[in-house]
BAFI-3210 file (N, C-alpha, C; in Angstrom, 3 decimals, decimal comma, padded with zeros to 6 digits):
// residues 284
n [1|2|3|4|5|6|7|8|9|10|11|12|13|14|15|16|17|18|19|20|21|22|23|24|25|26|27|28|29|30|31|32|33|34|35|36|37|38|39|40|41|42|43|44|45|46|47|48|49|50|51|52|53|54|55|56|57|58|59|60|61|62|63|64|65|66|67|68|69|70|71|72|73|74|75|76|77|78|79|80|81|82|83|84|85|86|87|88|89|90|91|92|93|94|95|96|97|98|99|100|101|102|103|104|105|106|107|108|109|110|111|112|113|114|115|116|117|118|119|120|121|122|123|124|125|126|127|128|129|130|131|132|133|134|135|136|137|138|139|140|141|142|143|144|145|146|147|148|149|150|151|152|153|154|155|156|157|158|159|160|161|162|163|164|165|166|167|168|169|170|171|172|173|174|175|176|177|178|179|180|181|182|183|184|185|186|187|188|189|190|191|192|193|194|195|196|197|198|199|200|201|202|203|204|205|206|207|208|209|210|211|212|213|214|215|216|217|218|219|220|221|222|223|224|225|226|227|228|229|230|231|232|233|234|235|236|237|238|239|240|241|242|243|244|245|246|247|248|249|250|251|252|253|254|255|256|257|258|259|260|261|262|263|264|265|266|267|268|269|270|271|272|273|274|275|276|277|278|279|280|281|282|283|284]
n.u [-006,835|-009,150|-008,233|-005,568|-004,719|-003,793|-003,788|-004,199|-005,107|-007,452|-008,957|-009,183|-010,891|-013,142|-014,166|-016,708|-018,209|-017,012|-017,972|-018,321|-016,085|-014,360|-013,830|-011,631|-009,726|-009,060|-007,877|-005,933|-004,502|-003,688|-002,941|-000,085|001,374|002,815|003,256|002,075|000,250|001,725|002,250|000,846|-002,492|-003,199|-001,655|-002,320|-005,243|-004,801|-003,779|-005,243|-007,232|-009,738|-011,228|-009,453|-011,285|-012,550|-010,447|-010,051|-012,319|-012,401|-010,288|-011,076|-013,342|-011,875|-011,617|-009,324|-008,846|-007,757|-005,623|-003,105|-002,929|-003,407|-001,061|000,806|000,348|000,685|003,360|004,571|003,762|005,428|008,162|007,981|007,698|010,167|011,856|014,422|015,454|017,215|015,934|013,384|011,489|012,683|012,556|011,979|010,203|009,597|008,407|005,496|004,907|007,335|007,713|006,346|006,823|006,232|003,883|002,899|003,785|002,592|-000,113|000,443|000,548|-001,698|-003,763|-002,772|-003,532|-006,032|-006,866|-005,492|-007,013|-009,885|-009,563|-009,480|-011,097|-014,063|-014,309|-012,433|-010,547|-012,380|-011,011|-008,584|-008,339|-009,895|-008,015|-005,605|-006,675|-007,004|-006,808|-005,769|-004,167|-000,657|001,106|003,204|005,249|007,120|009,040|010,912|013,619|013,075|010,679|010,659|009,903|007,141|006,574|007,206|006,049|003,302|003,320|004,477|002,441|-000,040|000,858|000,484|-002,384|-002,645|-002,047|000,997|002,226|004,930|007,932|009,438|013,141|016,280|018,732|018,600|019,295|018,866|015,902|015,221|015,065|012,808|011,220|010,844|009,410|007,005|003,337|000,363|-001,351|-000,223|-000,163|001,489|002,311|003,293|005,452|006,020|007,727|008,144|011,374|011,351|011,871|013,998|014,623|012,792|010,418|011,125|011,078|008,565|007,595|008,336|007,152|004,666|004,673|004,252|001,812|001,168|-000,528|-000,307|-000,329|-000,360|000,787|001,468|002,639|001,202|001,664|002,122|003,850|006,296|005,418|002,528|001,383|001,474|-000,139|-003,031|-004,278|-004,667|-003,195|-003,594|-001,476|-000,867|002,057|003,584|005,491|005,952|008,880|012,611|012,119|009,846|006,817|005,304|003,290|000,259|000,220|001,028|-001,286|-003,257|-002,275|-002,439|-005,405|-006,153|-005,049|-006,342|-009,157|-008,579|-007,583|-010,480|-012,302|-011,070|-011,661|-012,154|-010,543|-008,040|-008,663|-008,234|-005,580|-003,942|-004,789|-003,121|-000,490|-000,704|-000,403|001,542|003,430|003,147|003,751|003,666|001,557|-001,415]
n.v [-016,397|-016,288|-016,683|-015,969|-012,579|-010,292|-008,100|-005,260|-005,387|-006,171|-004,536|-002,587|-003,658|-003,885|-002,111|-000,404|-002,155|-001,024|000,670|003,833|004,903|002,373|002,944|005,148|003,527|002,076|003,902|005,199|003,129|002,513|004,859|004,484|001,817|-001,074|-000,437|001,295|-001,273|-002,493|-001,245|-000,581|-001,599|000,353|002,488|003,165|003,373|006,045|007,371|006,767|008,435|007,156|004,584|002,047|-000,364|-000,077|-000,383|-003,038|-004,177|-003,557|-005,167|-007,611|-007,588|-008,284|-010,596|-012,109|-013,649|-011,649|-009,474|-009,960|-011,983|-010,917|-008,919|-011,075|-011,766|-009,374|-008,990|-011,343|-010,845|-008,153|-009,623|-010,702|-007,990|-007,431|-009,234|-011,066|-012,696|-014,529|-015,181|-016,912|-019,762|-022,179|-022,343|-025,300|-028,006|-030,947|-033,943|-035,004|-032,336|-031,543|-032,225|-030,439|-027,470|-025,342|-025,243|-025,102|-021,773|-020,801|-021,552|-020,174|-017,095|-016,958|-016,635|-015,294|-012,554|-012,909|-012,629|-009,780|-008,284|-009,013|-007,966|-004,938|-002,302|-000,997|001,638|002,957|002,093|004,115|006,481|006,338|006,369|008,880|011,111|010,341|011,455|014,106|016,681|019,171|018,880|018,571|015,658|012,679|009,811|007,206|004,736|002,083|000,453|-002,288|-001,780|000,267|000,399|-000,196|001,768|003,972|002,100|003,148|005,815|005,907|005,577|007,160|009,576|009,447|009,819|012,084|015,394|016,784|014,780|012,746|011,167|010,275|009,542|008,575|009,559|009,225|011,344|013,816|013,524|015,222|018,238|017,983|018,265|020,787|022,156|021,328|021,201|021,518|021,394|018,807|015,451|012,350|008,997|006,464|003,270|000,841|-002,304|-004,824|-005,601|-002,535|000,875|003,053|005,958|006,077|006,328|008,906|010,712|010,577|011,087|014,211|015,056|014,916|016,975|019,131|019,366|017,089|014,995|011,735|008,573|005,199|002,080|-000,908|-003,864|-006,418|-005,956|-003,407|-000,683|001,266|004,045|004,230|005,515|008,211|008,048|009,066|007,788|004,533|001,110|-002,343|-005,067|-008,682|-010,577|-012,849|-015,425|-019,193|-018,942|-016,964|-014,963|-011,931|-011,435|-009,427|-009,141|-009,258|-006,551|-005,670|-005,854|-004,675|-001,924|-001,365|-002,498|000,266|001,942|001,460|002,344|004,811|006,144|005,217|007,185|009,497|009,723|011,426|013,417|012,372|010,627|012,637|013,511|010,938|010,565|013,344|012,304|009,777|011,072|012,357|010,632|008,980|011,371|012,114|009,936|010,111]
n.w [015,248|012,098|009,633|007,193|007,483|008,357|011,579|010,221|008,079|008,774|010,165|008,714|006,525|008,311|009,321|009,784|011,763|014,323|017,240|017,599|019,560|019,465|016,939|017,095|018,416|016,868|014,985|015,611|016,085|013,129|012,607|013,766|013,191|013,831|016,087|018,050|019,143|020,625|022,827|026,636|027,248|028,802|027,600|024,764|025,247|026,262|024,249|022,441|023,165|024,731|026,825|028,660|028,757|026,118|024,180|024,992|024,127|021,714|020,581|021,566|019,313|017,262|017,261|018,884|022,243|024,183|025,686|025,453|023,199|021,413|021,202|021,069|018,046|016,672|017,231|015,710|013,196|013,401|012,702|010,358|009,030|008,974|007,069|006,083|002,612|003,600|005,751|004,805|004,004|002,386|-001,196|-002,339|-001,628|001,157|000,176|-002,611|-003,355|-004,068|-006,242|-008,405|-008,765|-010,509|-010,016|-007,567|-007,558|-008,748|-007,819|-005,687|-006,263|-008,229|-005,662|-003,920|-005,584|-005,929|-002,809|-002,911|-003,784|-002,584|-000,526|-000,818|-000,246|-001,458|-001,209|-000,944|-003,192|-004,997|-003,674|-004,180|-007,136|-007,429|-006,559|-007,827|-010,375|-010,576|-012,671|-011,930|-009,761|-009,250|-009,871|-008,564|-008,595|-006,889|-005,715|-004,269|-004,015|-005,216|-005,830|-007,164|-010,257|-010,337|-009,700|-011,811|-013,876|-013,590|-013,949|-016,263|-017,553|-016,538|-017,354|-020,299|-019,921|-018,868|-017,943|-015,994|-014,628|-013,064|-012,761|-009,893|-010,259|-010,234|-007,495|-004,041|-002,496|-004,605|-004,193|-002,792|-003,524|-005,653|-003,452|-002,919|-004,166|-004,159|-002,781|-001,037|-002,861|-004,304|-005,039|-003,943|-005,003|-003,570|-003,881|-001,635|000,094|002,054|002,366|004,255|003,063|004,710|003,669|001,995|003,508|005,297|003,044|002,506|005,042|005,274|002,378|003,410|005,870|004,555|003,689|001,050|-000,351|000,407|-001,321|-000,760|-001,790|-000,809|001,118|002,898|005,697|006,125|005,500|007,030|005,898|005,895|008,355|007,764|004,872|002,676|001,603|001,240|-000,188|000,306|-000,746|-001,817|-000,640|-000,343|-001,684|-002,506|-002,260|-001,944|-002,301|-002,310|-003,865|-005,905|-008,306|-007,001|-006,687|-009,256|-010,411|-008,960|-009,337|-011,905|-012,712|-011,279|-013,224|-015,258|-014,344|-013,477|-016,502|-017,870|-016,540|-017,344|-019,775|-022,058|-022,474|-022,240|-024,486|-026,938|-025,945|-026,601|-028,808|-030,370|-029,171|-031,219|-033,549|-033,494|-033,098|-035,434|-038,155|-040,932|-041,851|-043,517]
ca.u [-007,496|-009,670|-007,544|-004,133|-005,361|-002,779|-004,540|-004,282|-006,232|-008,920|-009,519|-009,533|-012,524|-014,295|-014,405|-017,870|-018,378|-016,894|-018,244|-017,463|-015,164|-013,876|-013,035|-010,732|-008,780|-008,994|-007,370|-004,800|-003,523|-003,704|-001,714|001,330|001,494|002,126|003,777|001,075|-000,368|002,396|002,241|000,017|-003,993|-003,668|-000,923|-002,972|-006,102|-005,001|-003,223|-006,447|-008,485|-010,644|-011,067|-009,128|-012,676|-013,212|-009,764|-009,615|-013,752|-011,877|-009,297|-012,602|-014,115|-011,301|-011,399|-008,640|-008,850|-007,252|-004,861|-001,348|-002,742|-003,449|000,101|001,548|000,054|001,270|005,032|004,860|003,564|006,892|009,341|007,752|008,153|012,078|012,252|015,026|015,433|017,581|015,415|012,527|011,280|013,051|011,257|012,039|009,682|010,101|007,104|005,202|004,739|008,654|008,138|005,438|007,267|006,085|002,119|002,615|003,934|001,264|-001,320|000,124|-000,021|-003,580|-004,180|-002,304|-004,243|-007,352|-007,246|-005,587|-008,962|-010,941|-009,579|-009,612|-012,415|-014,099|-014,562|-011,008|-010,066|-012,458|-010,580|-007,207|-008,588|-010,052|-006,642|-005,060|-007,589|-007,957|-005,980|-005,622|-003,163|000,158|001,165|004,841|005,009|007,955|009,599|011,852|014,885|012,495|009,261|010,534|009,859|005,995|006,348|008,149|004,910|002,042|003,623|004,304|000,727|-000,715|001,316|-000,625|-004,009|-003,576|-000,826|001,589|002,772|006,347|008,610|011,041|014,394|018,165|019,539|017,613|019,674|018,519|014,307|014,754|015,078|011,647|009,984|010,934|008,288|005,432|002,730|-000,951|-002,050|000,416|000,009|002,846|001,770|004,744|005,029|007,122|007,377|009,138|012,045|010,901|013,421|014,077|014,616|011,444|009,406|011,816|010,701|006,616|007,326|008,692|006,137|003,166|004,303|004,271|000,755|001,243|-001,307|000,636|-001,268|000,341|000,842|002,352|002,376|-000,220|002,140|001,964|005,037|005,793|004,424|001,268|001,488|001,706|-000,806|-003,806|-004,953|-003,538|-003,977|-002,203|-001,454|-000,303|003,586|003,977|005,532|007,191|010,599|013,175|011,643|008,549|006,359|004,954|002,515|-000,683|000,776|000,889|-002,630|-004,245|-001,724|-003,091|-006,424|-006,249|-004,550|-007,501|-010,186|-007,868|-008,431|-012,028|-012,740|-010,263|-011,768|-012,818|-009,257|-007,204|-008,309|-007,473|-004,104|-003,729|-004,696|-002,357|000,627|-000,168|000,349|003,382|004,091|003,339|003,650|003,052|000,292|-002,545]
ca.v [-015,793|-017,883|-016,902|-014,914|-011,708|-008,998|-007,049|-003,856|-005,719|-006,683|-003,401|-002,050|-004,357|-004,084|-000,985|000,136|-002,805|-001,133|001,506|005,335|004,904|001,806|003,184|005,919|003,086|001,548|004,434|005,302|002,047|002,356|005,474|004,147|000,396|-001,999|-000,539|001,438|-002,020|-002,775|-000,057|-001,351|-001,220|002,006|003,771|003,092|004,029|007,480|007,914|006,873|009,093|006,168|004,355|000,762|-001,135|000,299|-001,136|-004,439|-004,261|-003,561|-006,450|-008,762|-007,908|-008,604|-012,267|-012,224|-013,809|-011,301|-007,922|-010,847|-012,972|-009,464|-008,524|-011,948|-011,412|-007,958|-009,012|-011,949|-009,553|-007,330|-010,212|-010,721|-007,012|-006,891|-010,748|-011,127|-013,692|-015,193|-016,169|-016,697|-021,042|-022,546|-022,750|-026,519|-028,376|-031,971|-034,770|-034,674|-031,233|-030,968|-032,086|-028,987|-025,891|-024,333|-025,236|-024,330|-020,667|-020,692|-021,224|-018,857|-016,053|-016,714|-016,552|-013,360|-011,677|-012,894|-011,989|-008,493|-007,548|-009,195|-006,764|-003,737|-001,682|-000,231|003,250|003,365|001,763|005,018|007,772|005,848|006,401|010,189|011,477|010,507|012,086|015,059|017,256|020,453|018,353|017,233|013,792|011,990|008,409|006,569|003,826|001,971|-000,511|-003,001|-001,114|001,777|-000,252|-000,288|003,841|004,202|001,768|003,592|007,009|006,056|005,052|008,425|010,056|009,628|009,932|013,261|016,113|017,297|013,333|012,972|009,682|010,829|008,761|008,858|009,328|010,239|012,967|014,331|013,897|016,964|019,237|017,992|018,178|021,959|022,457|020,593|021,658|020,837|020,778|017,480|014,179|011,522|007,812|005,666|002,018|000,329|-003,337|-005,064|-004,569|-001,441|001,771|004,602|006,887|006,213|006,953|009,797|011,673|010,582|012,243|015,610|015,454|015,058|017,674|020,138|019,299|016,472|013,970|010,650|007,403|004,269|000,743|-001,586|-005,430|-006,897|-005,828|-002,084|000,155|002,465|005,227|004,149|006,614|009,659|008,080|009,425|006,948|002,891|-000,378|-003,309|-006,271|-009,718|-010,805|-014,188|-017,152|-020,053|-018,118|-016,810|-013,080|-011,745|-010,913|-008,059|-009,603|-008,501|-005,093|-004,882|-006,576|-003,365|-001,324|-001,652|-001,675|001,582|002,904|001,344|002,884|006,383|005,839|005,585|008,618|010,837|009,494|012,554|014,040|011,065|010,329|013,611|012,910|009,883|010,884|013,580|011,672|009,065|012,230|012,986|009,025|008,911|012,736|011,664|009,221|010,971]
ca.w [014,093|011,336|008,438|007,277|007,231|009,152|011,806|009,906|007,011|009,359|010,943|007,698|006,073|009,115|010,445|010,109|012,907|015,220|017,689|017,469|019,872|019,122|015,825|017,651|018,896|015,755|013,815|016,410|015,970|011,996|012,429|014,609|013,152|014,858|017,531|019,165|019,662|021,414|024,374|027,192|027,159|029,690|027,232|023,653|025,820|026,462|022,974|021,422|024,086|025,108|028,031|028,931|028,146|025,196|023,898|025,139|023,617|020,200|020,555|021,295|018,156|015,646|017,472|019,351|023,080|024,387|024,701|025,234|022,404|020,640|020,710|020,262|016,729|016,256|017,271|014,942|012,136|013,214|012,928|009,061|008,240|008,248|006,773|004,639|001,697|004,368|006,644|004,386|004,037|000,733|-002,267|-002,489|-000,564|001,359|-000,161|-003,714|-003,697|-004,356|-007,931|-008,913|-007,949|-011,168|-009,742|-006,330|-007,639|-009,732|-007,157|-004,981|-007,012|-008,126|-004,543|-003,658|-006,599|-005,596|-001,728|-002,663|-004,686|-002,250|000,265|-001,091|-000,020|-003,068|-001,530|-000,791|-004,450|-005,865|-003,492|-004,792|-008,443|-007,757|-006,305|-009,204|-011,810|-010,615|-012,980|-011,362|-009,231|-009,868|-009,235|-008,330|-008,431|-006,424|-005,413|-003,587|-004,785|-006,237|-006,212|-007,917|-010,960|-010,213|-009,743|-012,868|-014,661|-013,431|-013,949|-018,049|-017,931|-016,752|-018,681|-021,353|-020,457|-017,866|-017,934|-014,865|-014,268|-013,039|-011,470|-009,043|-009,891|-009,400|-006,182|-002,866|-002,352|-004,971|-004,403|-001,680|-004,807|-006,066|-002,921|-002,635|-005,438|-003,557|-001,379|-000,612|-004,538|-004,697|-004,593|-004,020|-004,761|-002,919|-003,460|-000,582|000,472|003,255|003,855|003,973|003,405|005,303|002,462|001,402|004,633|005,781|002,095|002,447|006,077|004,760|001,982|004,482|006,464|003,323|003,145|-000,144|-000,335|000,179|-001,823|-000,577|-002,030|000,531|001,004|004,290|006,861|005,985|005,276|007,977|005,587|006,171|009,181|006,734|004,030|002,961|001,144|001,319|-000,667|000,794|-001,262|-000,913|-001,521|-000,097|-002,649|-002,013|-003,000|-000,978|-002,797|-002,397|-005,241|-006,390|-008,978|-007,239|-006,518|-010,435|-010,735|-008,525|-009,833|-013,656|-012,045|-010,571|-014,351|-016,298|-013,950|-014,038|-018,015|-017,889|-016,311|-017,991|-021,392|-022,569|-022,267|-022,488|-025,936|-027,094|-025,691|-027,142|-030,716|-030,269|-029,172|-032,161|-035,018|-033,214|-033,618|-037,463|-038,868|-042,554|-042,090|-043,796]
c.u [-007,950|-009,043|-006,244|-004,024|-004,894|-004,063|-004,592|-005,346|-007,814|-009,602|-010,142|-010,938|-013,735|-014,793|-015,378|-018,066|-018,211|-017,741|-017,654|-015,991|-013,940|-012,735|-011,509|-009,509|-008,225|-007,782|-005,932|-003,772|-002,947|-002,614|-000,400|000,966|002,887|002,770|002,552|000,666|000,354|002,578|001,008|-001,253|-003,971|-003,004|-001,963|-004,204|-005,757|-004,501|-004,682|-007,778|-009,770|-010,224|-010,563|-010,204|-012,814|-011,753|-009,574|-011,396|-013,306|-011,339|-010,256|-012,957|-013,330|-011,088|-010,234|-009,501|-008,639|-006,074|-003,439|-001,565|-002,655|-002,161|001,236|001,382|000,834|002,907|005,577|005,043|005,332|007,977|008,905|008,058|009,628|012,496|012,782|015,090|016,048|016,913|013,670|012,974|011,968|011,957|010,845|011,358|009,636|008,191|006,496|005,179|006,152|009,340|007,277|005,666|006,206|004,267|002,018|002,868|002,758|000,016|-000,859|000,108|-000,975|-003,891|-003,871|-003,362|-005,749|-007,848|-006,687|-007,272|-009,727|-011,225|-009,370|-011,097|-012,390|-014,307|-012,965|-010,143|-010,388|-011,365|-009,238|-007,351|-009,162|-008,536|-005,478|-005,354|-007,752|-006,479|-005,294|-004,231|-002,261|000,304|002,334|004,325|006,341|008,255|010,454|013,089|014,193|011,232|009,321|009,831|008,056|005,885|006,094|006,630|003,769|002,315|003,360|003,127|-000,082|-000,176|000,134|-002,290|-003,880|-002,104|-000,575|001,676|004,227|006,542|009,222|011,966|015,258|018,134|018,742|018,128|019,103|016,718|013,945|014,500|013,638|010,649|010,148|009,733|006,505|005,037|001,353|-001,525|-001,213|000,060|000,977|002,023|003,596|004,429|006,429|006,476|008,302|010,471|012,136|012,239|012,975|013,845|013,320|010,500|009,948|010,983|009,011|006,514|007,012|007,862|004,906|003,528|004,108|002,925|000,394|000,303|-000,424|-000,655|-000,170|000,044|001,756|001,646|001,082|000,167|002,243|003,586|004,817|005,367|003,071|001,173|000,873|000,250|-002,211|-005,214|-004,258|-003,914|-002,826|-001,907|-000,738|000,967|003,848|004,084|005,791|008,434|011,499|012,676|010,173|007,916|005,388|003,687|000,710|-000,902|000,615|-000,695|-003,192|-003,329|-002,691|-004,650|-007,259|-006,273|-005,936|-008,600|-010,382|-008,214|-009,340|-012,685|-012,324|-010,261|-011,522|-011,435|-007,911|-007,678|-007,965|-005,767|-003,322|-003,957|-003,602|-000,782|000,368|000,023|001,612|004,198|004,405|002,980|003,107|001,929|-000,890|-004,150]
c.v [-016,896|-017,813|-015,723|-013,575|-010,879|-008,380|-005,748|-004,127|-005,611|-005,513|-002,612|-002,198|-004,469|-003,542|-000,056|-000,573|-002,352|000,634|003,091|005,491|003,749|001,927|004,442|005,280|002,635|002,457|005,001|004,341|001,504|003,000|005,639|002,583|000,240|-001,286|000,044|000,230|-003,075|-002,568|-001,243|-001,087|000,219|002,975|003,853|003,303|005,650|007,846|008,331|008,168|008,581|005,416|002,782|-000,368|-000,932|-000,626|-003,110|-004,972|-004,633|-004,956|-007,624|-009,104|-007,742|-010,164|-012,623|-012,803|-013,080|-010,178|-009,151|-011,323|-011,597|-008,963|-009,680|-012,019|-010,309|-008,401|-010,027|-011,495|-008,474|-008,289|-010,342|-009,742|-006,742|-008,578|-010,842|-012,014|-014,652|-016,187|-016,763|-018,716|-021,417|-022,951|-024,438|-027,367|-030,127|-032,465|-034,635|-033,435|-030,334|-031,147|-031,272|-027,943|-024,908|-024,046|-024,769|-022,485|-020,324|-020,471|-020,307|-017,054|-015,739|-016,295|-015,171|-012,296|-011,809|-012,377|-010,619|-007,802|-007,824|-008,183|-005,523|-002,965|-000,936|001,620|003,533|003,548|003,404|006,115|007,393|006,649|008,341|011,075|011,335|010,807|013,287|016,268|018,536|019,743|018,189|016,225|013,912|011,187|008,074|005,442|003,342|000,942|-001,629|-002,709|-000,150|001,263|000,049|001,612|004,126|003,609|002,790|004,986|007,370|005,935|006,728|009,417|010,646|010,070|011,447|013,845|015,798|015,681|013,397|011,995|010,535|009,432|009,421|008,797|009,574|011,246|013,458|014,738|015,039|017,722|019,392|018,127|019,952|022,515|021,685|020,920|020,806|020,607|019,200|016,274|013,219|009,886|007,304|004,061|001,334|-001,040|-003,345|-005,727|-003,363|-000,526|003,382|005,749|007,397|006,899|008,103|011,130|011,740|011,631|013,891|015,763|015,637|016,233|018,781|020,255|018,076|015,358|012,462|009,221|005,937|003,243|-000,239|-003,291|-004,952|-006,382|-004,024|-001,247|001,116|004,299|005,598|005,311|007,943|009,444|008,797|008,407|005,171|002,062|-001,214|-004,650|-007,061|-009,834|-012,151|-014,924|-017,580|-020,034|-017,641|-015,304|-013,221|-011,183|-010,075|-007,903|-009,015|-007,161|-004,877|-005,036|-004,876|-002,104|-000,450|-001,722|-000,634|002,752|002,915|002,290|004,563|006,621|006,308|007,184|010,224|010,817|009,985|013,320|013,353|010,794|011,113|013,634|012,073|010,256|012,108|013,162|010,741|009,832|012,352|011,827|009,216|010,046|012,832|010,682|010,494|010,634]
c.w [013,132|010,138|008,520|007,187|008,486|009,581|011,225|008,773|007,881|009,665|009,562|006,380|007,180|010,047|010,665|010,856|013,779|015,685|017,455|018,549|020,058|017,860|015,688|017,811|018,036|014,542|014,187|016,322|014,579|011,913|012,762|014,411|013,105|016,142|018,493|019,790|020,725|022,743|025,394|026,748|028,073|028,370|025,426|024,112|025,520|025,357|021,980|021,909|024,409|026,378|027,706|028,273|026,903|024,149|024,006|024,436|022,035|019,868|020,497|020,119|017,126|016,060|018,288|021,332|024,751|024,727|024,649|024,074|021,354|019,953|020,733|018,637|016,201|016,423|016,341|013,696|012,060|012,903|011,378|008,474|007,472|007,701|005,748|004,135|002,929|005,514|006,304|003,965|002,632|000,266|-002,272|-001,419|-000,514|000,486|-002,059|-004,636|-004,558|-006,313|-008,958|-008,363|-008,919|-010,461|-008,762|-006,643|-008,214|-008,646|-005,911|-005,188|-007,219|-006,818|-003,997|-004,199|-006,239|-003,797|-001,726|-003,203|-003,730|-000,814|000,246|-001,181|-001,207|-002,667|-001,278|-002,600|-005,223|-005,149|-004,036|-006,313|-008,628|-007,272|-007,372|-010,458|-011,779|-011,374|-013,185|-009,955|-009,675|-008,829|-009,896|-008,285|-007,795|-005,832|-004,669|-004,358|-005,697|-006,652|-007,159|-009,522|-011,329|-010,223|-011,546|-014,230|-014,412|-014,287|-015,759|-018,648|-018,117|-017,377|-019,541|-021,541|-019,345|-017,685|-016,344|-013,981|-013,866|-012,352|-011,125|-008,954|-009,443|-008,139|-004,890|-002,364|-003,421|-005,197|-003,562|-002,657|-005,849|-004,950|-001,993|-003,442|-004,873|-002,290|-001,709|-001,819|-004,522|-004,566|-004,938|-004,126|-004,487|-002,996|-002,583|-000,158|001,176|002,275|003,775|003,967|004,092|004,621|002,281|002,361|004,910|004,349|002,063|003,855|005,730|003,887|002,738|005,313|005,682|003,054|001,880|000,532|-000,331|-000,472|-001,700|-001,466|-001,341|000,597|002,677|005,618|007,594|006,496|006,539|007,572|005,589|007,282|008,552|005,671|003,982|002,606|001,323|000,753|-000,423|-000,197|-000,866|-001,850|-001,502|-001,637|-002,334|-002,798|-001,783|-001,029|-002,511|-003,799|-005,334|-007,855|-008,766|-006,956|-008,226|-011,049|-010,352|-009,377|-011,126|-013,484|-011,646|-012,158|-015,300|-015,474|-014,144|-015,809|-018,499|-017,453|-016,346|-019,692|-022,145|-023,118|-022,704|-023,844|-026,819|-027,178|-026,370|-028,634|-031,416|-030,443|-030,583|-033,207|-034,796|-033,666|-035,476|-037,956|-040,002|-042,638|-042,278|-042,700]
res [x|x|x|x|x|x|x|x|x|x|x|x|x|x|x|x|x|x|x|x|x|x|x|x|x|x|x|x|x|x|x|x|x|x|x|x|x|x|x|x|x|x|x|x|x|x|x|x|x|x|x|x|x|x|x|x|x|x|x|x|x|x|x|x|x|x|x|x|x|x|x|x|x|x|x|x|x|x|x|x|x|x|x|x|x|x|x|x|x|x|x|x|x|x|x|x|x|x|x|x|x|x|x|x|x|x|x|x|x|x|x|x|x|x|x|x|x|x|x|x|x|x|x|x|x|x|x|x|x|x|x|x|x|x|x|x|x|x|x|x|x|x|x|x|x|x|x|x|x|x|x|x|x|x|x|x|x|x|x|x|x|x|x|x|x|x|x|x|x|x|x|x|x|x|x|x|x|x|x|x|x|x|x|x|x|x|x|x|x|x|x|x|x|x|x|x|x|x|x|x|x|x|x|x|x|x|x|x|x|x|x|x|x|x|x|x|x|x|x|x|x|x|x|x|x|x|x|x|x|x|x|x|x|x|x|x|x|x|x|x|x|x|x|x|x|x|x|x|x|x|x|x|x|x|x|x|x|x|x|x|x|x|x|x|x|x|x|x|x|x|x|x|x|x|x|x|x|x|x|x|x|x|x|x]
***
């Protein structure tokens, strides 16, 4: 491949390229990542309902050599998903570079932030941004152990500018109890990074089969809720840390809230002038 750019990214920026039935194979393999791409070329053939050629045609045109080199990629990609701090490169690095930690974080952040934006398809970004405006819906926001955090922001955001908002915290036993109340009006935005949790996918399942709109946020490697999603934006995590960061996850994030904003102006400032009487009662 000519740059770092996870096959699920690629397919995803470049999937008007491919053929109608290319794009079969293409989406088959979106909706069972990575493993479909694991199965042979006959068994991801007949999953996708395309013929052998038409797969190993696909694999061609994301640059690959190959269906082995194909899924030497994809299994490398799986050994990154579950990568704990443990086995993740120390921050501290051998040569000059070992006396600018603060510059190297620095430039890989910028960098994160600038290749999540640069891959985010903008018709995806608007159905991200109409799914959460539309206010005949409600909307959940959630999280996982360090994502929930990013739920929990967006959620206080819309809030304000658009009723029937809600986080789902506390316990995961207890989010069954909210997802007795949700059907096909719903939408769930989920943000999950690697190491991804069960919890989390097990409840986007059970919401998707209820009918709930699922809106992902997921690092490059893609959460296995992607499956379920309806919508997805992947961003980048890599630092040189033993953690991953979550920086341009809040970049699109805040993104997504300002654009939500804009086109709930009308309503949202209402809201907002509202809530500030309630703030200062006696200000004339």
């Amino acid at each position: 491949m000519t740059d770092d750019l996870t096959i699920a990214e690629r397919i995803r920026t470049e999937l008007d390229r491919f053929t109608p039935t290319e794009r079969k194979a293409a989406h088959m393999l979106l909706a069972n990542y990575p493993v479909a791409g694991l199965e042979t070329v006959a068994e991801l053939a007949r999953r996708a309902n395309v013929s052998a050629p038409t797969v190993l045609r696909f694999v061609a045109r994301l640059g690959f050599s190959g269906y082995p080199d194909f899924q030497r990629s994809l299994r490398e990609e799986l050994d990154k998903q579950g990568q704990s701090p443990l086995a993740k490169a120390r921050f501290e690095a051998a040569g000059p570079a070992a006396s600018a930690p603060l510059d190297r974080f620095r430039a890989a952040l910028v960098e994160n932030i600038n290749e999540t934006f640069r891959h985010v398809p903008a018709a995806e970004f608007d159905a991200v941004v109409g799914a959460l405006t539309d206010i005949r819906r409600p909307l959940h926001c959630l999280g996982g152990r360090f994502s929930d955090a990013m739920a929990r922001y967006m959620a206080v955001h819309l809030k304000v500018v658009r009723p029937g908002v809600s986080h789902i915290g506390g316990q995961a036993a207890n989010w069954r109890d909210q997802l007795l109340d949700m059907g096909t009006r719903d939408v769930l935005v989920v943000f999950d990074i690697r190491r991804y949790q069960d919890d989390l996918a097990s409840f986007a399942a059970q919401a998707a089969e209820r009918g709930v709109t699922i809106v992902l946020f997921t690092d490059q490697w893609l959460s296995p809720i992607a499956r379920h999603a309806r919508h997805l934006v992947a961003t980048r995590v890599l630092v040189p840390s033993r953690w991953d960061s979550m920086a341009a996850m809040m970049g699109l994030a805040e993104a997504v809230i300002a654009a939500a904003t804009e086109r709930l102006w009308d309503g949202a400032s209402r809201r907002i002038s509202l809530s500030d009487a309630m703030r200062h009662p006696h200000v004339p």
